[in-house]
C-alpha positions in Angstrom: -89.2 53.5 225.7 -87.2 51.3 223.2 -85.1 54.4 222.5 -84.3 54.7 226.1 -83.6 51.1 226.2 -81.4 51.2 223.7 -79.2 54.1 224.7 -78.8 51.8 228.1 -77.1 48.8 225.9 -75.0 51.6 223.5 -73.8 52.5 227.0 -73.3 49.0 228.1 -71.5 48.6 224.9 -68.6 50.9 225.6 -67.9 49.1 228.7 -68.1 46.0 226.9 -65.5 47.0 224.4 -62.8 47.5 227.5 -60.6 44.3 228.5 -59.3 43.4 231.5 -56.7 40.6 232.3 -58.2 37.1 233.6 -56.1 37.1 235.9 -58.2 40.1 237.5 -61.1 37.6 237.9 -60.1 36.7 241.6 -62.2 34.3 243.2 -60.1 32.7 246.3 -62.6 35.2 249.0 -65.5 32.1 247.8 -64.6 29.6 249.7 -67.1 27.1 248.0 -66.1 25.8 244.9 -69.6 26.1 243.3 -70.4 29.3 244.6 -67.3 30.2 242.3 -68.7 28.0 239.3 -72.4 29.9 239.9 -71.0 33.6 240.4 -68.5 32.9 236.8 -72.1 31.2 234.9 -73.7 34.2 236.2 -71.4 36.5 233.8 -71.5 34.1 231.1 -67.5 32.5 232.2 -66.6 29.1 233.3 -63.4 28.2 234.9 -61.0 27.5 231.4 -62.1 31.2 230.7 -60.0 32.4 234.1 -57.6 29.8 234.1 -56.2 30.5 230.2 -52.4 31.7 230.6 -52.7 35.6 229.1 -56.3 35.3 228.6 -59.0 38.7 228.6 -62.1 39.4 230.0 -64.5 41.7 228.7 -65.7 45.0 230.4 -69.3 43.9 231.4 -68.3 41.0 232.5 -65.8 42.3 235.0 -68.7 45.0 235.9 -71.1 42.5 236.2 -69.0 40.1 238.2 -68.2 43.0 240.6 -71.9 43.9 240.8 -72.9 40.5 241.8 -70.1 40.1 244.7 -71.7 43.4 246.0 -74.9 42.2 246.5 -74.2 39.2 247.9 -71.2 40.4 249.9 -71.8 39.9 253.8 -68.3 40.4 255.2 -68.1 43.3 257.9 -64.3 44.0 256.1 -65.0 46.2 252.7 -65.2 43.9 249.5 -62.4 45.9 248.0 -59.8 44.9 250.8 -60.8 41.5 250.6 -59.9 41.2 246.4 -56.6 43.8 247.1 -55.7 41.1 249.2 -55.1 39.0 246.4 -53.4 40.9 244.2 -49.9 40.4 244.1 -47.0 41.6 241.4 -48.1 38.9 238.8 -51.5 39.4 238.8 -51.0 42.7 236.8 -48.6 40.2 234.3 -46.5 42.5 232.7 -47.4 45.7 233.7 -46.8 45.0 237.5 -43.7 43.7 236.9 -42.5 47.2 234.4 -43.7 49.1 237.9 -41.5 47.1 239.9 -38.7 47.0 238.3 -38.7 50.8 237.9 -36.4 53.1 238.9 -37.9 55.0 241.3 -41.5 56.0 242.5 -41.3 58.9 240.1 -40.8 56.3 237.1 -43.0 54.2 238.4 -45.9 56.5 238.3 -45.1 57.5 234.8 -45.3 54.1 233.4 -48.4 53.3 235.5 -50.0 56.6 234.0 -49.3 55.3 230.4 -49.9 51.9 230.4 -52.9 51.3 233.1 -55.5 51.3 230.3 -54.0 47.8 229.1 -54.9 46.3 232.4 -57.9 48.6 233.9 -59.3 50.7 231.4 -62.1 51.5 234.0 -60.1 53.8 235.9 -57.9 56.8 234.9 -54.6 57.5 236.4 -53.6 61.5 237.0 -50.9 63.2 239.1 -49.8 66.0 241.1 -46.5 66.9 242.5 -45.9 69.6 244.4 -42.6 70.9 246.6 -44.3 68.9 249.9 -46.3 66.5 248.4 -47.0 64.1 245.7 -50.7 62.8 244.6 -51.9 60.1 242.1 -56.1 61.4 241.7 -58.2 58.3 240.5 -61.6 58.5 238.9 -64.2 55.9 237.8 -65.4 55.5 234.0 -68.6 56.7 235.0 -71.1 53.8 233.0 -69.2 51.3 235.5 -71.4 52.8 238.1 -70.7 51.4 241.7 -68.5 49.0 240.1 -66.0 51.4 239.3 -66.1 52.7 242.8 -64.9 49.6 243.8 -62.5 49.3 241.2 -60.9 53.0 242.4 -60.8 51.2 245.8 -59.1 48.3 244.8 -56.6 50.5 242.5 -55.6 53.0 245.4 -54.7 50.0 247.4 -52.8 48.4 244.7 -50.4 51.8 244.5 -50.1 51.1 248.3 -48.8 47.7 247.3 -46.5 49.0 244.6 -45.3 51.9 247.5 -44.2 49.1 249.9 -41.9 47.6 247.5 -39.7 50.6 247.4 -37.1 50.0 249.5 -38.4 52.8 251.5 -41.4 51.0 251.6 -43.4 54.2 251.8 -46.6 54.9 253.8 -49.2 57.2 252.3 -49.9 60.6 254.4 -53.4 60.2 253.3 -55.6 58.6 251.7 -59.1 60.2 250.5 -62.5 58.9 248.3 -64.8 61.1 246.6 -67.7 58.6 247.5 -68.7 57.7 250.4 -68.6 53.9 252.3 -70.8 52.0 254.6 -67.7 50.3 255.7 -66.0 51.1 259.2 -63.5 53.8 258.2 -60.9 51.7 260.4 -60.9 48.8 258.1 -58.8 51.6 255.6 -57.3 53.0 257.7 -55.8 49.6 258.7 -54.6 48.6 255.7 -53.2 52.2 254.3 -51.6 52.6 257.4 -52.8 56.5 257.7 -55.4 58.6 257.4 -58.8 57.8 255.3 -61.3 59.9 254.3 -64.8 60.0 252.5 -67.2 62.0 251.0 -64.2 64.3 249.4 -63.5 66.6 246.0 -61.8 64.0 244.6 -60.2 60.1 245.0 -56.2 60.5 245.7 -53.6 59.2 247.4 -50.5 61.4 248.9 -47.1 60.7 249.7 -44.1 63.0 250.8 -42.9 64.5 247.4 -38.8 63.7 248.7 -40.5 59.5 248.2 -40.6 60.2 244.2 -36.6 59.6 244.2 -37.0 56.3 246.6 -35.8 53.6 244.5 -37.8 50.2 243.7 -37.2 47.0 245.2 -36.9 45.0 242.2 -35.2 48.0 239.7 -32.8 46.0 236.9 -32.5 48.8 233.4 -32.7 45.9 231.1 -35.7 44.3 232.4 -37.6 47.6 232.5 -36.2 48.7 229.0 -37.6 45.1 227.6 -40.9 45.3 229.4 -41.7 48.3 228.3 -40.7 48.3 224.8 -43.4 45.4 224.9 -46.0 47.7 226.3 -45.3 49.9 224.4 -46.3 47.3 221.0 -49.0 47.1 223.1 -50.3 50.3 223.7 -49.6 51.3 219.7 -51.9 48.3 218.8 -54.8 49.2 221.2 -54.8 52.5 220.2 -55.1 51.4 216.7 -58.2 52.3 215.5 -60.4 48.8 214.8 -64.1 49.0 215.1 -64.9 52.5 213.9 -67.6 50.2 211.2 -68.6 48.1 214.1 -69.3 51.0 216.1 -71.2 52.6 213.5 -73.5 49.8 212.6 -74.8 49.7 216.4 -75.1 52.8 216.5 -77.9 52.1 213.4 -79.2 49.3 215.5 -79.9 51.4 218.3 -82.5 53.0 216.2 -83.8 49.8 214.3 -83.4 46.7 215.7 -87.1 46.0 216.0 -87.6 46.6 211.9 -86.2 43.4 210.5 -86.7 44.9 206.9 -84.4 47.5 207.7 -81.4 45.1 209.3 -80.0 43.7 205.7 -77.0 43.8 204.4 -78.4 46.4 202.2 -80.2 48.5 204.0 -77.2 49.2 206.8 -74.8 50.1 204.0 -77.3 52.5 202.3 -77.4 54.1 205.5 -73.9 54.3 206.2 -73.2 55.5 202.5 -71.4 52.8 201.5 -72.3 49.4 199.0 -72.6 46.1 200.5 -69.5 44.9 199.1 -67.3 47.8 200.5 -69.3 47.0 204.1 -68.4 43.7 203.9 -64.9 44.3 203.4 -64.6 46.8 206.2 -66.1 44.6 208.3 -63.5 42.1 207.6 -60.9 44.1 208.4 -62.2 44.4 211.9 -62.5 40.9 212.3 -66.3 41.3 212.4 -69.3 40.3 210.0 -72.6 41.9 209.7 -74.6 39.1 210.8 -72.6 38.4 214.4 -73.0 42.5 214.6 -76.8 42.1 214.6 -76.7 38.8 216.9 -74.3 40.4 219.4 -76.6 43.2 220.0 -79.8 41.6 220.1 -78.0 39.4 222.7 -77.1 42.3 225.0 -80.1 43.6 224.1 -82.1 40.6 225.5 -79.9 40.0 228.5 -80.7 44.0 229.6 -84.5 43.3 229.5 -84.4 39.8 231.1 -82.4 41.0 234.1 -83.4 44.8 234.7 -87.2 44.6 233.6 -89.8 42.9 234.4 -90.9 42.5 230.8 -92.1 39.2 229.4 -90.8 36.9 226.8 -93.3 38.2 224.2 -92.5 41.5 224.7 -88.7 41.1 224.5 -89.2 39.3 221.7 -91.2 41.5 219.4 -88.9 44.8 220.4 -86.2 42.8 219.1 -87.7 42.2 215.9 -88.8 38.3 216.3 -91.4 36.9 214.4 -92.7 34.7 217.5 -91.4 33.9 221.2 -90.3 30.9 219.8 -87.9 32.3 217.6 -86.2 34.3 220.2 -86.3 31.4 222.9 -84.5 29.2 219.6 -82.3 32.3 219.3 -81.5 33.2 223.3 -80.5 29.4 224.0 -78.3 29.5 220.8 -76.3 32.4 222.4 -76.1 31.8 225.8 -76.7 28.0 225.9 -79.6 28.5 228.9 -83.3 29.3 227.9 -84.3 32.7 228.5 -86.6 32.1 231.4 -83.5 30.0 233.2 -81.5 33.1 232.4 -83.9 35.5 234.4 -84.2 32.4 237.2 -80.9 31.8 238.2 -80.3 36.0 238.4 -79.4 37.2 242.1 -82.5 38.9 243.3 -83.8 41.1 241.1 -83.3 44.7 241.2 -85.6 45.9 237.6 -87.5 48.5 236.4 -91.1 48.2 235.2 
């Protein structure tokens, strides 16, 4: 069961390790101040975190943020046209404005292909051109779940954005979803301005292949050159390999976290065939420590339980290694600043497992 568990949070992990932009966090669709305050606290943010100029949000908390608007979303217009709605050129910072200031459609999608994993690393960017048409294919990272259905949504209208500001200001011939929608297909079809369609092969949009030579709006050579050469730095260091040793030590905890005899210093780097020392200094290099490494997980680890099972404190705590519930209630509030049982109150209604 623990094993299970814990193959659930490794998951959780690799979205974690994906950042998005702040500026992604759009909020205006809440109306009420504090429902905006309570839907960030849920997701462990607070206002300064969204409003930081070049700030980063981390993976599960965009997922988590996007889950949380689902459930509670009411509107009879589909969630993901109400947050495409927001989006403009700047809220994709420097990468929206390399795609404007491209050359053509046809540069545009090449720089959007390389460098959308800066911005949304949650959805992957393919295409097709053929002698009558053109096609950019989205898919989901599949451990976003129905979150990254939205976010293919959201991303297929954002290309429609990015095909109005050619100065052709191109419509789509079609656009198609592999999932399906609850929505009224005319919302989509609304906004595209063309046909929509569900339930298909694949997620794509299409244009008329003689569009890839339609020049952009906002196309200046220097900019572009400038903006990309900055991506570029960008893309170099993110592909940089960084955590390989942080990886690999919760990948041990998977299988040990409830063994406190076996979480020392010690006893990690004996597994990993290394000395304590050499661990340490590894671990430095990554900007990480062993300690924070155990603490992290346990956190995710607790978090998981208190909002997808039904499990009590006692039991959460001795999976995760605790001498007493006490401990981890000292523990949980040192983490996330609210006591556990707060934690699993203030949740939207609860959707666990036994």
């Amino acid at each position: 069961m623990l094993h299970n568990e814990t193959n659930v949070i490794q998951n959780s992990h690799t979205v974690d390790s994906m950042q998005f932009p702040n500026s992604y966090i759009l909020m205006t669709h809440l109306k009420d101040k504090n429902a905006v305050k309570s839907a960030l606290h849920h997701v462990g943010l607070c206002l300064d975190d969204i409003n930081t100029p070049n700030g980063f949000i981390s993976g599960a908390q965009v997922k988590a943020l996007i889950d949380l608007n689902i459930e509670l979303h009411t509107s009879p217009t589909p969630y993901s046209i109400i947050i495409a709605k927001e989006f403009n050129v700047a809220t994709h910072g420097i990468f929206g404005l390399s795609i404007a200031s491209s050359k053509n459609i046809k540069e545009a999608a090449k720089a959007a292909q390389k460098y959308s994993k800066l911005i949304n690393p949650a959805v992957h960017y393919n295409f097709q051109v053929t002698k009558s048409n053109s096609y950019c294919i989205l898919s989901p990272e599949k451990a976003f779940d129905k979150a990254g259905l939205v976010l293919v949504e959201i991303n297929m209208m954002v290309i429609h954005q990015f095909l109005r500001l050619s100065k052709d200001q191109i419509t789509p011939k079609f656009v198609q979803f592999k999932h399906s929608s609850s929505f009224p297909i005319h919302h989509y079809e609304q906004y595209f301005g063309c046909p929509v369609h569900f339930d298909r092969e694949d997620s794509r949009i299409a244009i008329n292949s003689r569009f890839l030579k339609s020049s952009m709006m906002f196309y200046d050579p220097s900019t572009t050159h400038v903006l990309d050469d900055h991506l570029d730095t960008e893309l170099d260091r993110k592909n940089t390999p960084k955590s390989r040793w942080t990886h690999k030590i919760r990948e041990y905890l998977t299988h040990n976290i409830n063994n406190t005899e076996l979480l020392t210093r010690a006893k990690i780097a004996a597994h990993l065939n290394t000395t304590p020392r050499t661990l340490t200094r590894k671990l430095q290099q990554e900007g990480a420590c062993c300690q924070t490494i155990i603490e992290d997980f346990k956190y995710d680890m607790a978090k998981h339980a208190l909002t997808y099972t039904d499990k009590n404190i006692a039991q959460i705590s001795d999976e995760l290694g605790f001498n007493d519930p006490q401990s981890f209630a000292r523990a949980f509030k040192r983490w996330s600043g609210a006591t556990a049982s707060s934690y699993r109150k203030n949740l939207p209604p609860p959707k666990r497992n036994a």
